[in-house]
KOLVOMI-825269 format. One record per residue (C-alpha): x, z, y. Coordinates in nm, 2 decimals, always signed. Last residue first. Example, Ala and Ser with C-alpha at 12.3 -4.5 7.8 and 13.67 -1.06 7.14 Angstrom:
2
    east      up   north
   +1.37   +0.71   -0.11
   +1.23   +0.78   -0.45
//
This chain:
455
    east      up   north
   -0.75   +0.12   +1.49
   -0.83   +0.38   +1.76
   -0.88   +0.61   +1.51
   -0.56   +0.54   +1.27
   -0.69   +0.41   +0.93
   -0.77   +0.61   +0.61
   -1.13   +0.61   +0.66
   -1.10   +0.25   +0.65
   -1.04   +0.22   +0.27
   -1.29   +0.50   +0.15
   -1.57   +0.36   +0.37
   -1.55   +0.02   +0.26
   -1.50   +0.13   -0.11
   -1.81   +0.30   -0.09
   -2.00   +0.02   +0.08
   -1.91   -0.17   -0.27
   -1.71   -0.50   -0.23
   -1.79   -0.84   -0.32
   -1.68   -1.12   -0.05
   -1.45   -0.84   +0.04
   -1.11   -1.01   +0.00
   -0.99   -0.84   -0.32
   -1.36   -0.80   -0.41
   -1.40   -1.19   -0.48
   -1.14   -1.19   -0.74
   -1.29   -0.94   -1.01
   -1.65   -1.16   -0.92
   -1.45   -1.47   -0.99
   -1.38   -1.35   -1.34
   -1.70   -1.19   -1.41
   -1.86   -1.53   -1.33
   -1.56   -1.74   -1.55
   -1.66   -1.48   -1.86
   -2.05   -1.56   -1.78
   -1.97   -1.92   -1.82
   -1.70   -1.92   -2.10
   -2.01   -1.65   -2.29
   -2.29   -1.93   -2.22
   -2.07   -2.25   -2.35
   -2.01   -2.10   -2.67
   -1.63   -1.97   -2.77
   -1.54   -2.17   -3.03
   -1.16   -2.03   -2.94
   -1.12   -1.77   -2.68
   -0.94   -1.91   -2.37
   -1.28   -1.75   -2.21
   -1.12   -1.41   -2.36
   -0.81   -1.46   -2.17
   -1.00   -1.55   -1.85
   -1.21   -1.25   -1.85
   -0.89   -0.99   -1.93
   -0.67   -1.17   -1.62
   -0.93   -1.15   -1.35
   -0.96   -0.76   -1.50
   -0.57   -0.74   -1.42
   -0.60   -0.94   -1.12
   -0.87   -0.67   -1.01
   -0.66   -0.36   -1.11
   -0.34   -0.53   -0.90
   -0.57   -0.57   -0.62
   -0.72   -0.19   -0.64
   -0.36   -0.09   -0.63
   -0.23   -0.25   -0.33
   -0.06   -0.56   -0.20
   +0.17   -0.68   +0.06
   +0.32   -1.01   +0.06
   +0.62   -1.17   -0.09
   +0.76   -1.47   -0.05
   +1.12   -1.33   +0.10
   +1.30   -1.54   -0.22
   +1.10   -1.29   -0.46
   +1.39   -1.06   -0.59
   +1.25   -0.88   -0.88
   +1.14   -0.53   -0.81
   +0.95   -0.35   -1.13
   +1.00   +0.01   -1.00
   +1.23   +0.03   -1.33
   +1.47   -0.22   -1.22
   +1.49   -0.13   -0.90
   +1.60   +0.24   -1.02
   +1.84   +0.08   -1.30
   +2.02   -0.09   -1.03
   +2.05   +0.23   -0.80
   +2.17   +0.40   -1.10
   +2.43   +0.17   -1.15
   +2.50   +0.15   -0.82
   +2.62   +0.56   -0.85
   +2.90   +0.44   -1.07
   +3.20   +0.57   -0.91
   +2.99   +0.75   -0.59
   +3.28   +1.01   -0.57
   +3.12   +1.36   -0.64
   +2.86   +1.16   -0.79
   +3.07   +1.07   -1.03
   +2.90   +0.79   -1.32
   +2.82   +0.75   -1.67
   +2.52   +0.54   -1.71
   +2.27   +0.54   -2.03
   +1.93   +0.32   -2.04
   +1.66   +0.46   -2.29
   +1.51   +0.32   -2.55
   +1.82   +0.36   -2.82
   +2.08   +0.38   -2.58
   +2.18   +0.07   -2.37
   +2.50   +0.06   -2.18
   +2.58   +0.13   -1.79
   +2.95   +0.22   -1.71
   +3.15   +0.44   -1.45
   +3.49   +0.51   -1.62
   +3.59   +0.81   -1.76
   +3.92   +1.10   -1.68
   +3.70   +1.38   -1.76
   +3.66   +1.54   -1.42
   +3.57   +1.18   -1.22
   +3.32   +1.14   -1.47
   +3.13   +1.40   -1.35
   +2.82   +1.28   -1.43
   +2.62   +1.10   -1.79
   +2.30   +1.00   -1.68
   +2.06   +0.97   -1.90
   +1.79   +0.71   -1.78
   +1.39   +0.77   -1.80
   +1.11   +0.57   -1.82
   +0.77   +0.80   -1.85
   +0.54   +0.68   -2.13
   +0.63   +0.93   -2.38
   +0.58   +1.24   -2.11
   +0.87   +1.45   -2.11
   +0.85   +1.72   -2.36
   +1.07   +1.57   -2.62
   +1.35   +1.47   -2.40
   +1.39   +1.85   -2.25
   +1.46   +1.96   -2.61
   +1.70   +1.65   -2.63
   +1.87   +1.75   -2.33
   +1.91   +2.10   -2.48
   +2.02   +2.01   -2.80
   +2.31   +1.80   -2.63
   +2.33   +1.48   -2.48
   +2.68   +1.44   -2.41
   +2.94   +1.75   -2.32
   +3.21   +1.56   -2.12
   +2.98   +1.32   -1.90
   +2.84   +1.63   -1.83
   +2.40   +1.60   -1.80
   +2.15   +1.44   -1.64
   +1.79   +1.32   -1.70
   +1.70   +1.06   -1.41
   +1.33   +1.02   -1.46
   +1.05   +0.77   -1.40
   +0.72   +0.74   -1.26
   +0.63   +1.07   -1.14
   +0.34   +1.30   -1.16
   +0.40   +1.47   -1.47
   +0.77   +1.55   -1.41
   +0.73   +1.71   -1.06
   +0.46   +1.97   -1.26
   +0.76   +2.00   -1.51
   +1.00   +2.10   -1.21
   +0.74   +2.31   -1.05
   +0.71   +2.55   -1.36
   +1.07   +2.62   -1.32
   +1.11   +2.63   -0.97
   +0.81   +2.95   -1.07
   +1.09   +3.07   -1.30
   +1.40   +3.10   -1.07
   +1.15   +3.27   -0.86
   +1.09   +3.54   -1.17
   +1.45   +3.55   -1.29
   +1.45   +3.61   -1.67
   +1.59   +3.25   -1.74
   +1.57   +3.03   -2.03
   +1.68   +2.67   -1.86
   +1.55   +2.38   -1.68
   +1.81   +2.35   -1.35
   +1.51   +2.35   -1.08
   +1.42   +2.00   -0.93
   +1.59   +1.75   -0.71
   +1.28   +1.49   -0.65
   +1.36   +1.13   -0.52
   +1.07   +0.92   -0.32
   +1.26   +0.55   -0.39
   +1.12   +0.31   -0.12
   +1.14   -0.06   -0.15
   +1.30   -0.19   +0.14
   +1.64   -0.35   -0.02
   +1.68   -0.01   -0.21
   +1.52   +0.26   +0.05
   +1.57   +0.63   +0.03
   +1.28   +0.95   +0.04
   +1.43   +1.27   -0.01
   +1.23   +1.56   -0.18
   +1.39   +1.91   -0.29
   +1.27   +2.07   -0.55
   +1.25   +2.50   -0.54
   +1.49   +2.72   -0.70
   +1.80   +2.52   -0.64
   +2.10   +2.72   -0.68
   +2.03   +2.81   -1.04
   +2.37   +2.79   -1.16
   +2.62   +2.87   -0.87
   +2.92   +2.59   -0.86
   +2.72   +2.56   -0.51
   +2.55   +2.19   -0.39
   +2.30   +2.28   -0.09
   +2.02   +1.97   -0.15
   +1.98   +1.69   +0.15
   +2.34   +1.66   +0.27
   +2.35   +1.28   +0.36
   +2.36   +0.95   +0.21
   +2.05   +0.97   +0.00
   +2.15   +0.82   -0.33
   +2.53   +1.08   -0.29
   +2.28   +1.35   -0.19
   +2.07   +1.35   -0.49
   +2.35   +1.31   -0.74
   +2.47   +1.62   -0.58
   +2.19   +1.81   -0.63
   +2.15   +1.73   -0.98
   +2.53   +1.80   -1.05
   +2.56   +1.91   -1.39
   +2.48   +2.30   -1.25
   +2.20   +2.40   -1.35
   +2.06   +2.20   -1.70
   +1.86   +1.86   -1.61
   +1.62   +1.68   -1.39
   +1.63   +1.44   -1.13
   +1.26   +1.34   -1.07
   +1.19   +0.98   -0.96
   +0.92   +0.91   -0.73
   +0.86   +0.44   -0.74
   +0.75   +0.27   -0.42
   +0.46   +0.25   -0.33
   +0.38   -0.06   -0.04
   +0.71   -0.21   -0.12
   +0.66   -0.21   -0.56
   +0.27   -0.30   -0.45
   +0.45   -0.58   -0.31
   +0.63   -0.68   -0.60
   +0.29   -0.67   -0.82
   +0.10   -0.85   -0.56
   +0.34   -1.15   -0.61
   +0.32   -1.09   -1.00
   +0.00   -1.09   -1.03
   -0.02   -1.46   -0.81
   +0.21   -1.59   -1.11
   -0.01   -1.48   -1.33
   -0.32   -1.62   -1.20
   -0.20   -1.98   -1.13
   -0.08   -1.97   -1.45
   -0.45   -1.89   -1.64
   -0.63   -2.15   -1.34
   -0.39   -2.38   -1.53
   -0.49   -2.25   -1.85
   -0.85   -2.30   -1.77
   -0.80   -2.66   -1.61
   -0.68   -2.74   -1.99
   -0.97   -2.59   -2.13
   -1.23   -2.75   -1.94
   -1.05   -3.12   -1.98
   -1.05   -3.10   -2.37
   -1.39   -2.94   -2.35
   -1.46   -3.29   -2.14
   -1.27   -3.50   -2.38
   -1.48   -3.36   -2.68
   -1.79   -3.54   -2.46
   -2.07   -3.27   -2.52
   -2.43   -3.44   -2.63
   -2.67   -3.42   -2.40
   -2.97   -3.24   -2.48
   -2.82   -2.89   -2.38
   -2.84   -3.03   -1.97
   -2.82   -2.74   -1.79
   -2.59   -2.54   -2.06
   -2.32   -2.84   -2.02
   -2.37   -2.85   -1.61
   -2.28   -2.47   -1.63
   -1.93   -2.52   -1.75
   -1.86   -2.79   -1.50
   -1.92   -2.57   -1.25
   -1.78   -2.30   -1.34
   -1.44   -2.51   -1.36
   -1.51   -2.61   -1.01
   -1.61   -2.20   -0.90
   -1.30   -2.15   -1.08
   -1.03   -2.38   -0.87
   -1.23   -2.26   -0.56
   -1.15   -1.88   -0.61
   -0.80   -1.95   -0.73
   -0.74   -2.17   -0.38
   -0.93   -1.87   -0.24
   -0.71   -1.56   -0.37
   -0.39   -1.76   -0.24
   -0.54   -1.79   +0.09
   -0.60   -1.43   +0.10
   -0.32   -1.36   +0.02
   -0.13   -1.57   +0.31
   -0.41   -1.45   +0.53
   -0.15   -1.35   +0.85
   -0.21   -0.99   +0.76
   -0.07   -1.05   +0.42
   +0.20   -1.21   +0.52
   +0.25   -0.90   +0.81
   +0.26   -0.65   +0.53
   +0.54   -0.82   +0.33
   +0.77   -0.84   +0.67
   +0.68   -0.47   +0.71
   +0.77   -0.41   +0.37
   +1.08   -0.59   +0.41
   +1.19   -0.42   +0.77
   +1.10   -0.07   +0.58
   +0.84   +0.20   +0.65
   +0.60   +0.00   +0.68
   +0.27   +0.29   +0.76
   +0.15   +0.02   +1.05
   +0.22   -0.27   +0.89
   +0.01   -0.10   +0.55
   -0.30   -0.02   +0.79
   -0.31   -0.36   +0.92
   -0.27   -0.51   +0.55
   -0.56   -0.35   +0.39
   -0.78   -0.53   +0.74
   -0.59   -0.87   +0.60
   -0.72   -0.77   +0.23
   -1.04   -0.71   +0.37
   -1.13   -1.04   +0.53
   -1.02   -1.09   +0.92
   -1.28   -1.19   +1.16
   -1.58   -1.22   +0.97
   -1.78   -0.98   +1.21
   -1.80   -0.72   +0.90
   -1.39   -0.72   +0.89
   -1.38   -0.69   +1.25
   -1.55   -0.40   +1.25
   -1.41   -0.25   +1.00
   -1.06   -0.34   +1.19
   -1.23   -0.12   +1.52
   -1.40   +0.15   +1.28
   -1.08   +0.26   +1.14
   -1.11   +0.62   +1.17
   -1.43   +0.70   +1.36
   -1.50   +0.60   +1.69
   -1.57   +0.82   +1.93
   -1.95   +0.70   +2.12
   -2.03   +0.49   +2.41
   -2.31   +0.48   +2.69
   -2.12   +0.52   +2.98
   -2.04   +0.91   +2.91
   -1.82   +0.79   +2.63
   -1.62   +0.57   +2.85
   -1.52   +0.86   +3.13
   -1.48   +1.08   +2.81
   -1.22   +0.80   +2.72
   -1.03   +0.81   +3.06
   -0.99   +1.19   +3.12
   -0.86   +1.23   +2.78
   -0.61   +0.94   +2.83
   -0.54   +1.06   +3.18
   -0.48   +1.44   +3.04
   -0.31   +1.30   +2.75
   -0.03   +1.15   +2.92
   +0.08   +0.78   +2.87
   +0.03   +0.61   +3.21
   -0.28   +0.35   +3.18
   -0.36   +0.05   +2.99
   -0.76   -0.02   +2.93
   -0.87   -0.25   +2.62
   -1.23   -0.40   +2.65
   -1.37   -0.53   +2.38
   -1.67   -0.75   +2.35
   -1.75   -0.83   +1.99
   -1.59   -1.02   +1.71
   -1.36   -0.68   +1.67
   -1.04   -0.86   +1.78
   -1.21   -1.01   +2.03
   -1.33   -1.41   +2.09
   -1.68   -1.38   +1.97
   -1.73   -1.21   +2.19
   -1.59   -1.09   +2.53
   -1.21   -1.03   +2.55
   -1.13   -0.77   +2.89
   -0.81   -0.66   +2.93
   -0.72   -0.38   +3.20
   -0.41   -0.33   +3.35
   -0.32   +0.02   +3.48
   -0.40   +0.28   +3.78
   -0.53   +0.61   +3.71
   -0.81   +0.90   +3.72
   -0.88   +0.76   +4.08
   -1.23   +0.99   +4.24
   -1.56   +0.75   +4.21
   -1.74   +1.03   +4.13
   -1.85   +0.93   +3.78
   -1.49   +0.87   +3.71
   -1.26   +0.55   +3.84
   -0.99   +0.37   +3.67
   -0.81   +0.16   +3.93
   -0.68   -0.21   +3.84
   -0.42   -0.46   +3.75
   -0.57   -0.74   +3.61
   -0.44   -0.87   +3.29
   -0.65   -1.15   +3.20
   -0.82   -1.25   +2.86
   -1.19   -1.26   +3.05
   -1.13   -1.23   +3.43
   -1.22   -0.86   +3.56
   -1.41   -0.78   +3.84
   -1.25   -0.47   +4.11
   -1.23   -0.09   +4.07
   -1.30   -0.07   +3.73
   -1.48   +0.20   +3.52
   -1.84   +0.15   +3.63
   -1.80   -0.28   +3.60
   -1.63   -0.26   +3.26
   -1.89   -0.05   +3.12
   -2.18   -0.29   +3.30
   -2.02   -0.58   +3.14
   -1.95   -0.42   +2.79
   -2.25   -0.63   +2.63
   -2.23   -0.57   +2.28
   -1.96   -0.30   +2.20
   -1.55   -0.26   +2.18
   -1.37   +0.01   +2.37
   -1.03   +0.09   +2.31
   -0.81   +0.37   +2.55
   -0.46   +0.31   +2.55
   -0.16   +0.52   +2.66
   +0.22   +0.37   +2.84
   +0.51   +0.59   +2.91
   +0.43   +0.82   +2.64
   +0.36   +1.16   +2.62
   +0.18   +1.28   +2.25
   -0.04   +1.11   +2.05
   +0.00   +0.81   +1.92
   -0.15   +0.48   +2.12
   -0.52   +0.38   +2.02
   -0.75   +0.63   +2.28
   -1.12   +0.55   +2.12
   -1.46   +0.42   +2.23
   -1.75   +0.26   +2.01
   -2.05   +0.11   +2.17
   -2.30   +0.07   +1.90
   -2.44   -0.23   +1.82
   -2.23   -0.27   +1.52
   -2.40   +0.09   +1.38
   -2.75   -0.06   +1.38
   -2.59   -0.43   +1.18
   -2.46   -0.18   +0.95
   -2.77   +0.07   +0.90
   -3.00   -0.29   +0.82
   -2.76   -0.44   +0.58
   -2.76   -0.08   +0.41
   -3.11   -0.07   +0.38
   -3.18   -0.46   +0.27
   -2.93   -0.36   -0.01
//
C-alpha cells in the first residue's frame, strides 16, 4: 500500500502534456499541460506574462524563438485547476501540424504524453471530483442523446455522489450505535434502542432501493438494450428494422435469404438507445454463405438482451418458431411479433401470451410498430423518472446490489450484535467504492484508460 501511495504521489509530479480537441482540422485545437510549477513552461512558450484565470492573447514560440502560432492562453495555478495542480491550457488554429508542433514544444520543456485519462485521474487523486463524477465526464462525452447527456451532467455536478454520502452517513450513525453495544457488553441493551436500530435500518433499506433504481434508469441511458430480430426469410425482418429506424438500413426483396449477414442500427426511444440486429432468416439451407449468416444469427442471439421473434400474422407461431423458441436462451425476453397485418385484413394489437408478450403489427405501414417500441422500453427497464435521473454504470448497480445483500441479512432476526456490525461495515465498504473512497488501483487504471487523451 505504502508502494503504491509512493508511485502515485511520483507520477502527480510529473508534468503531463496532451492535444484535447478531436483529431482532424478544426478551427480552434488545444494543447493541456498540467504539472507542479508550470511557471518556467509557461514563461518559454509565451511571448508575454500570463494573469492567472485570464485569456491573454499570445504568441507560441519554439526553442528558436520562430512563431508556431497565435491564440489565448489560460493559465489556473493550484489548487484552483481542474487537475488540483497548475494547468496551463493553450488555444491555437485547429490543424495538426500547429497542434503537433505545439505539444512537442511542451514535451521538450520538461513534460511527458499523457496517457488516456490521466488529466480527470488526476483530479480524482487531488480530491477534485470523486470517481463517479470522473465516470460521468467520460459518459457526457460518449451521450449520445440530449437525455443521456442531461443524466451524465447530474452526475458530474455530484448529485450521486451526494446521494451515496447522505446513505454513507446514515450508516456510519447506525454503525455507530451498533458498536457502542459490543463496547460496553456489561450494560444491559435498552429493548427501545434495538427497537430504534432496526427501524433506522429499514429506512437506510428505502433509502437504498429507491437510489438502485435511479442508477438503474441511467444505466438503461448509459447502455441501452441490443435486440436481435430474428425469424424465417422473408416475414419482414428487414422491414421491421427499417420502419424502428426511420430510414433504409436492410435491402427488403420478396427474395428469401436476402440478408446473409446482420445488419446493426442503433435508434433512440426518449434517449435510451436501442442497438437493433437484423439477422439471417433461420432455416435448413445448403447455401454455404447463407450458412455462416446463419451461425452469426445465433452468435447475435447470445449476446443480446432481448429478442423480436417474427412471423405472418396469417400463419401464427408455427413449428418452426417454436423450434427457434426452444434454443433461445431461457433468460432472454423475447416478443412475437405477428407482421403483415396490413395483408390479412388485422388490427395492430398487443396481448399477453403465456410468458411472452404478442403484437400484431405492419411494418410495411407502421400500424402497430409503437407497440413494439413500448414493449422495447419496457424490457430495457425505463420508467419515466420526472428528468431526476443521473448517469450510472455497471459496477454501481453490482455495488448497490451487494449494499442491498448486507443490509437484508442485518434485517436478519436475533441476529447478534457482532454479525449487524460487520454486515453495516461490508455494507458501507460496497458504497464507498462507487465514489472511490475504496477502490482497487486496478479498477483506476481500467476506468481511465478508457478516456480521451487529453481528458
Amino acid at each position: 500500500m505504502i508502494d503504491t501511495l509512493v508511485s502515485v504521489i511520483n507520477v502527480s509530479r510529473e508534468t503531463i502534456a496532451a492535444i484535447a480537441t478531436a483529431p482532424g482540422r478544426g478551427g480552434i485545437g488545444v494543447v493541456r499541460v498540467s504539472g507542479k510549477d508550470l511557471m518556467p513552461l509557461v514563461a518559454a512558450v509565451l511571448s508575454r506574462p500570463v494573469e492567472p484565470r485570464v485569456a491573454t492573447l499570445a504568441t507560441f514560440r519554439d526553442a528558436q524563438n520562430i512563431p508556431i502560432d497565435q491564440g489565448i492562453a489560460l493559465y489556473f495555478p493550484a489548487p484552483h485547476s481542474y487537475t488540483g495542480e497548475d494547468v496551463l491550457e493553450l488555444h491555437g488554429h485547429g490543424g495538426q501540424a500547429v497542434m503537433q508542433r505545439l505539444l512537442q514544444r511542451c514535451l521538450e520543456l520538461g513534460g511527458r504524453l499523457a496517457k488516456p485519462g490521466e488529466f480527470t485521474e488526476r483530479a480524482f487523486l487531488n480530491n477534485k471530483i470523486d470517481l463517479a463524477q470522473a465516470e460521468s465526464v467520460a459518459d457526457l462525452i460518449e451521450a449520445n442523446s440530449v437525455e443521456a447527456a442531461q443524466s451524465a451532467a447530474r452526475s458530474l455536478t455530484g448529485e450521486f455522489s451526494a446521494k451515496v454520502h447522505i446513505l454513507t452517513d446514515l450508516m456510519i450513525e447506525l454503525r455507530t450505535h451498533v458498536e457502542a453495544c459490543i463496547d460496553f457488553p456489561e450494560e444491559e441493551i435498552d429493548p427501545a434502542d434495538r427497537a430504534t436500530q432496526q427501524t433506522k435500518l429499514q429506512h437506510l433499506r428505502g433509502l437504498q432501493a429507491k437510489l438502485s433504481l435511479e442508477a438503474k434508469q441511467g444505466a438503461v441511458l448509459r447502455d441501452g438494450l441490443t435486440v436481435v430480430l430474428i425469424g424465417r426469410p422473408n416475414v419482414g425482418k428487414s422491414s421491421l428494422l427499417n420502419k424502428l429506424a426511420g430510414e433504409e438500413i436492410a435491402i427488403v426483396t420478396p427474395i428469401a435469404g436476402t440478408t446473409r449477414d446482420y445488419v446493426r442500427a442503433t435508434i433512440s426511444l426518449v434517449g435510451v438507445p436501442i442497438h437493433l440486429i437484423d439477422t439471417a432468416g433461420l432455416r435448413q439451407t445448403d447455401d454455404e454463405i447463407e450458412k455462416m449468416g446463419i451461425a452469426r444469427t445465433w452468435a447475435a442471439i447470445e449476446r443480446a438482451g432481448a429478442a423480436l421473434l417474427i412471423a405472418e400474422a396469417g400463419e401464427m407461431i408455427g413449428p418452426h418458431e417454436a423450434e427457434i423458441l426452444a434454443k433461445l436462451p431461457e433468460a432472454l425476453p423475447v416478443a412475437w411479433v405477428y407482421n403483415k397485418i396490413d395483408v390479412y385484413g388485422q388490427s395492430a394489437i398487443r396481448v399477453q401470451e403465456d410468458r411472452h408478450a404478442a403484437i400484431k403489427l405492419s411494418a410495411l405501414t407502421g400500424e402497430g410498430v409503437d407497440l413494439v417500441r413500448q414493449w422495447l422500453l419496457e424490457t430495457a427497464g425505463w420508467q419515466p423518472a420526472g428528468g431526476g435521473v443521473f448517469m450510472a454504470r455497471e459496477r454501481h448497480l453490482l455495488a448497490l446490489s451487494q449494499v442491498d445483500q448486507h443490509l437484508e441479512r442485518a434485517a436478519l432476526p436475533g441476529l447478534a450484535f457482532e454479525l449487524f456490525a460487520e454486515e453495516l461495515r461490508l455494507a458501507q465498504r460496497a458504497l464507498a467504492s462507487i465514489t472511490g473512497e475504496f477502490t482497487s488501483d486496478d479498477l483506476l487504471g481500467e476506468i481511465f484508460g478508457k478516456f480521451c487523451i487529453g481528458k
